[in-house]
N, C-alpha and C positions, 0 to 999 in steps of 0.2 A: 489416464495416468493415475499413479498411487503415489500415497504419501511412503515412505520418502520418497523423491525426487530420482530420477535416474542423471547419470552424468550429464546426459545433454540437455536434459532439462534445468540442470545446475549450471551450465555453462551456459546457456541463453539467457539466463537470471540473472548473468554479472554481464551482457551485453549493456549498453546504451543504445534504447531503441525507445519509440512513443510507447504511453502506458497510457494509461486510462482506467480512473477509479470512478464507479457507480454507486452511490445510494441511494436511497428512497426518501423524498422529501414528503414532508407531513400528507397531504393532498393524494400520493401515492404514484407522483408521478417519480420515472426514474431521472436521475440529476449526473450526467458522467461529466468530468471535468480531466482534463490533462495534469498527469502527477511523472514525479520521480518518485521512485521505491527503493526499498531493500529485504535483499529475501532473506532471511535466517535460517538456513534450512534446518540446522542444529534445534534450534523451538519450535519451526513449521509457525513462524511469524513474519509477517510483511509489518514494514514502519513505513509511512508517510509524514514528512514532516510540512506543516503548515500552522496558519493562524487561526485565532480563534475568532475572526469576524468574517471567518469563508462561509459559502452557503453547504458546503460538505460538511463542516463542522456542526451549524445548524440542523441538518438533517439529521445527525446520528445522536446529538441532543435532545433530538425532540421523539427518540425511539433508542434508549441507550440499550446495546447487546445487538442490532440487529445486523442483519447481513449486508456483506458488500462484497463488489469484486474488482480485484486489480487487473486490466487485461495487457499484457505487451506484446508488441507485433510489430513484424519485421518482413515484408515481401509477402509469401506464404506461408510464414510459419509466425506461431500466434502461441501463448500460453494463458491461462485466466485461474488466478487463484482465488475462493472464495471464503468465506466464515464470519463471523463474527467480528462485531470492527468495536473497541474501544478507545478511549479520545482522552490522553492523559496530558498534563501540567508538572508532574509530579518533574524536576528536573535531574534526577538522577537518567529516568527514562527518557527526557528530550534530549539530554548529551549523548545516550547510545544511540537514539536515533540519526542523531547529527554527525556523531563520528563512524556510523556505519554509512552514512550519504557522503561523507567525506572520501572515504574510498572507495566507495563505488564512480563516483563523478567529477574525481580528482578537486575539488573543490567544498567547501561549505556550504550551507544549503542558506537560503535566505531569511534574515535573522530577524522580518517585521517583530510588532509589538503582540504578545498574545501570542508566544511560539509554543505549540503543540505538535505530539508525539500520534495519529494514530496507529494504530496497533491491533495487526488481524490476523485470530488465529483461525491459518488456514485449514479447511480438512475438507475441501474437495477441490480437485483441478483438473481443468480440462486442458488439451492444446494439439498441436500438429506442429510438430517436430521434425 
Protein backbone atom coordinates (compact mmCIF):
# COMPACT_ATOMS: atom_id res chain seq x y z
CA UNK A 1 0.00 0.00 0.00
CA UNK A 2 0.82 3.87 -0.79
CA UNK A 3 0.38 6.83 1.05
CA UNK A 4 -2.50 8.20 0.54
CA UNK A 5 -4.54 5.46 1.80
CA UNK A 6 -7.14 3.85 -0.50
CA UNK A 7 -10.86 3.85 0.72
CA UNK A 8 -10.80 0.61 2.47
CA UNK A 9 -7.85 1.13 3.99
CA UNK A 10 -9.50 4.48 5.43
CA UNK A 11 -12.45 2.58 6.48
CA UNK A 12 -10.69 -0.11 8.39
CA UNK A 13 -8.78 2.90 10.14
CA UNK A 14 -12.10 4.20 11.65
CA UNK A 15 -12.88 0.42 12.74
CA UNK A 16 -12.53 -0.46 16.49
CA UNK A 17 -10.26 -3.46 16.28
CA UNK A 18 -6.81 -4.53 18.55
CA UNK A 19 -3.85 -2.23 17.65
CA UNK A 20 -0.68 -2.68 18.79
CA UNK A 21 2.25 -0.14 18.98
CA UNK A 22 6.19 -1.25 18.87
CA UNK A 23 9.17 0.52 19.87
CA UNK A 24 12.66 -0.22 20.52
CA UNK A 25 13.75 -0.02 24.07
CA UNK A 26 17.27 1.23 24.88
CA UNK A 27 18.85 -2.55 24.98
CA UNK A 28 17.22 -3.05 21.45
CA UNK A 29 14.89 -5.14 22.20
CA UNK A 30 11.45 -4.70 20.55
CA UNK A 31 8.66 -3.40 23.48
CA UNK A 32 4.70 -3.70 21.65
CA UNK A 33 2.19 -2.80 24.00
CA UNK A 34 -1.71 -2.68 23.20
CA UNK A 35 -2.98 1.08 22.17
CA UNK A 36 -5.83 3.00 20.66
CA UNK A 37 -4.95 5.29 17.77
CA UNK A 38 -6.17 7.66 15.22
CA UNK A 39 -5.40 7.97 11.71
CA UNK A 40 -5.24 11.54 10.14
CA UNK A 41 -4.99 10.51 6.83
CA UNK A 42 -5.13 14.48 5.85
CA UNK A 43 -1.29 14.64 7.73
CA UNK A 44 -0.53 10.87 7.13
CA UNK A 45 -0.19 11.07 11.13
CA UNK A 46 -1.27 8.56 13.78
CA UNK A 47 -1.75 10.11 17.59
CA UNK A 48 -1.52 7.77 20.51
CA UNK A 49 -2.67 9.10 23.62
CA UNK A 50 -0.77 8.13 26.86
CA UNK A 51 1.25 8.88 30.01
CA UNK A 52 4.48 9.87 30.50
CA UNK A 53 5.53 7.05 33.03
CA UNK A 54 4.74 4.28 30.22
CA UNK A 55 7.70 2.18 29.19
CA UNK A 56 6.71 3.32 25.31
CA UNK A 57 7.23 6.62 26.31
CA UNK A 58 10.51 5.79 27.90
CA UNK A 59 11.72 4.13 24.94
CA UNK A 60 11.17 6.88 22.35
CA UNK A 61 12.91 9.19 25.05
CA UNK A 62 15.69 7.46 25.26
CA UNK A 63 16.03 7.53 21.02
CA UNK A 64 14.00 10.74 20.11
CA UNK A 65 12.88 10.54 16.10
CA UNK A 66 13.03 6.96 15.80
CA UNK A 67 10.70 4.58 14.30
CA UNK A 68 7.65 2.81 15.26
CA UNK A 69 4.70 0.83 14.12
CA UNK A 70 1.04 0.81 14.79
CA UNK A 71 -0.43 -2.51 13.67
CA UNK A 72 -4.43 -3.16 13.67
CA UNK A 73 -6.10 -6.46 13.04
CA UNK A 74 -9.14 -7.85 12.62
CA UNK A 75 -9.57 -11.74 11.57
CA UNK A 76 -7.48 -11.70 8.42
CA UNK A 77 -7.09 -8.57 7.64
CA UNK A 78 -4.28 -6.46 9.35
CA UNK A 79 -2.79 -2.87 8.47
CA UNK A 80 0.69 -1.57 10.03
CA UNK A 81 1.52 1.92 9.69
CA UNK A 82 5.17 3.06 10.31
CA UNK A 83 7.55 6.34 10.73
CA UNK A 84 8.82 8.32 13.02
CA UNK A 85 7.27 8.62 16.40
CA UNK A 86 7.48 11.99 18.42
CA UNK A 87 6.26 12.37 22.12
CA UNK A 88 4.57 15.72 22.81
CA UNK A 89 3.19 17.64 26.22
CA UNK A 90 2.76 20.74 24.15
CA UNK A 91 -1.43 20.76 24.94
CA UNK A 92 -2.73 22.32 22.12
CA UNK A 93 -1.56 18.97 20.47
CA UNK A 94 -2.86 16.45 23.44
CA UNK A 95 -6.45 18.10 22.98
CA UNK A 96 -6.41 17.09 19.14
CA UNK A 97 -5.30 14.03 20.18
CA UNK A 98 -8.00 13.60 22.59
CA UNK A 99 -10.67 15.03 20.64
CA UNK A 100 -9.70 12.84 17.66
CA UNK A 101 -9.79 9.62 20.17
CA UNK A 102 -13.05 10.98 21.23
CA UNK A 103 -14.61 10.21 18.12
CA UNK A 104 -13.01 7.64 16.98
CA UNK A 105 -14.19 5.62 20.45
CA UNK A 106 -17.22 7.46 21.23
CA UNK A 107 -15.55 8.36 24.41
CA UNK A 108 -12.38 10.21 26.01
CA UNK A 109 -9.38 8.69 26.38
CA UNK A 110 -7.85 8.24 29.85
CA UNK A 111 -6.81 11.42 31.58
CA UNK A 112 -3.82 9.90 34.11
CA UNK A 113 -1.19 12.48 35.25
CA UNK A 114 1.54 13.16 32.68
CA UNK A 115 -1.06 12.93 29.48
CA UNK A 116 0.92 12.83 26.35
CA UNK A 117 0.34 13.05 22.61
CA UNK A 118 2.45 10.63 20.45
CA UNK A 119 2.61 11.49 17.13
CA UNK A 120 3.84 9.29 13.95
CA UNK A 121 4.56 10.48 10.72
CA UNK A 122 3.62 7.79 8.74
CA UNK A 123 5.35 7.04 5.39
CA UNK A 124 5.28 3.33 4.89
CA UNK A 125 2.34 0.90 5.33
CA UNK A 126 1.93 -2.47 4.85
CA UNK A 127 -1.60 -4.64 5.23
CA UNK A 128 -4.06 -7.20 3.63
CA UNK A 129 -7.23 -5.73 3.04
Amino acid sequence: MRLPLSPVAESFLSENHVCTLTTIRPDGSPHVAPVRFTWDGDAELVRVMTATDRQKINNLLASPGSRVAVCQAAGPRWITLEGPATVSADPQRVLEGARRYAKRYWSGPPTPPGLVVIEIAVDHVMGLL
